[in-house]
N, C-alpha and C positions, 0 to 999 in steps of 0.2 A: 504493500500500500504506500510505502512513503515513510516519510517524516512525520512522528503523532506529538502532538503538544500543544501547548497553548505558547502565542508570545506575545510581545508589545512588538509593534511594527513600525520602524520609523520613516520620514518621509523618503531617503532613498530606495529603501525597498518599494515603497510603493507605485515609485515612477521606475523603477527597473523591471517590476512584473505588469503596471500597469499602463503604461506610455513605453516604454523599449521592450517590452514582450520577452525579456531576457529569462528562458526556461529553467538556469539553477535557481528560479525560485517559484516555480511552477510547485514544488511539494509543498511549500507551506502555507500556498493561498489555493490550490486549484484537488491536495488531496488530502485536507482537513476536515471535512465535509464532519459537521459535526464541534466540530474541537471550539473553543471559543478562544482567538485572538482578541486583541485591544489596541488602542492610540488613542493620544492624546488629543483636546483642541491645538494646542500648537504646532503637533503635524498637520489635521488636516488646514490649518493656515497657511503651513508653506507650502504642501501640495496645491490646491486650489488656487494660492497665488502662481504659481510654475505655470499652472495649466492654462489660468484664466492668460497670462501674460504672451505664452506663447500661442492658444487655438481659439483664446475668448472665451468668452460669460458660458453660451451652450456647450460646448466642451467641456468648460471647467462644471457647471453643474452636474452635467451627467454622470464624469467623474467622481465626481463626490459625491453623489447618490448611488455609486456602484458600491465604493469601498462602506461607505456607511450600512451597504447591506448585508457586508461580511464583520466587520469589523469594531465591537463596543467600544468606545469612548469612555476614560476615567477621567474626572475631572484632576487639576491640579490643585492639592492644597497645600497650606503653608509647611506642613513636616517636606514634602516634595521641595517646595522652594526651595525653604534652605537647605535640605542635603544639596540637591542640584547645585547651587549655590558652591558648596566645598567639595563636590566632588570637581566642576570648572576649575576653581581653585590650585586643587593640590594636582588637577592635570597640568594647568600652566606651569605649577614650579618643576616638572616633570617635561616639557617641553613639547608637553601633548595639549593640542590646541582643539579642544571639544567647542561645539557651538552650544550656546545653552539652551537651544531646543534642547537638541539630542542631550546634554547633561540630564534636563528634564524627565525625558523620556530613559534615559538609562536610570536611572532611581528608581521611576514608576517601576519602572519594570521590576527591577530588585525589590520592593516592597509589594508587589503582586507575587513575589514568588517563581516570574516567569524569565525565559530568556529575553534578552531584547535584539529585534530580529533586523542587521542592518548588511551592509556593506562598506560601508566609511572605512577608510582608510586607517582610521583616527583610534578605532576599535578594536583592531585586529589585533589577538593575542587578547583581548580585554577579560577577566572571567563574567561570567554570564550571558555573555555574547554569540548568537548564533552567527557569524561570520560568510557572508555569502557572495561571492562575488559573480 
C-alpha cells in the first residue's frame, strides 16, 4: 500500500504533489486514503499566495479547496508560537536558516505527535522529519 501515517504537511510538499505532480510524494497524499494528515493556516497562506500569484484567484481557489479536502487545519496557538519562536532561534545560531512558517509548522507537528512532511532543504537530517524530495 505505501507509506501509513499521519503528518503535518508543509507548503513545499504541497506545491510539489500538487502544482509539479512530483510522484515521491504520490504515497503520502494519493495512498492514505483514510489516514488523517494536517497544516497549518500559515501554509495554506503561502500556498494560495504561490498559486493565486502565479495562475490567479480560480486557480488558487480550486487549489485550496482541493487540499482542504484532504487535509485538517490546527490552529496556531501561543505554546506553538513560542516554541517556533526558539526553535528559529537556536537554528540560526546553528546556521540553519528555517522560515518561521515552516518553524511553525515543524513544532505543530512535534506537538501533534506526527512527522512533519517537507522537502526543504533546511530539514534534511532534521528528527521528525519525513524528508522527501
Amino acid at each position: 500500500m505505501g507509506i501509513v501515517g499521519s503528518y503535518l504537511v508543509d507548503t513545499y510538499a504541497l506545491f510539489e504533489w500538487y502544482v509539479d505532480g512530483n510522484l515521491a510524494y504520490r504515497p503520502y497524499f494519493v495512498e492514505m486514503e483514510g489516514e488523517e494528515s494536517y497544516t497549518t493556516h500559515l501554509t495554506l497562506l503561502e500556498f494560495y499566495h504561490g498559486v493565486f500569484h502565479d495562475a490567479g484567484k480560480s486557480s488558487a481557489d480550486e487549489m485550496l479547496d482541493l487540499v482542504l479536502s484532504y487535509l485538517r487545519v490546527v490552529p496556531l496557538d501561543i505554546k506553538s508560537v513560542k516554541d517556533a519562536a526558539i526553535f528559529r532561534s537556536e537554528g540560526l545560531r546553528t546556521k540553519k536558516k528555517y522560515s518561521y512558517v515552516d518553524s511553525a509548522n515543524y513544532v505543530v507537528a512535534r506537538h501533534l505527535r506526527v512527522p512533519f512532511l517537507t522537502g526543504d532543504e533546511a530539514f534534511r537530517d532534521v528528527p521528525n522529519v519525513a524528508f522527501v524530495k
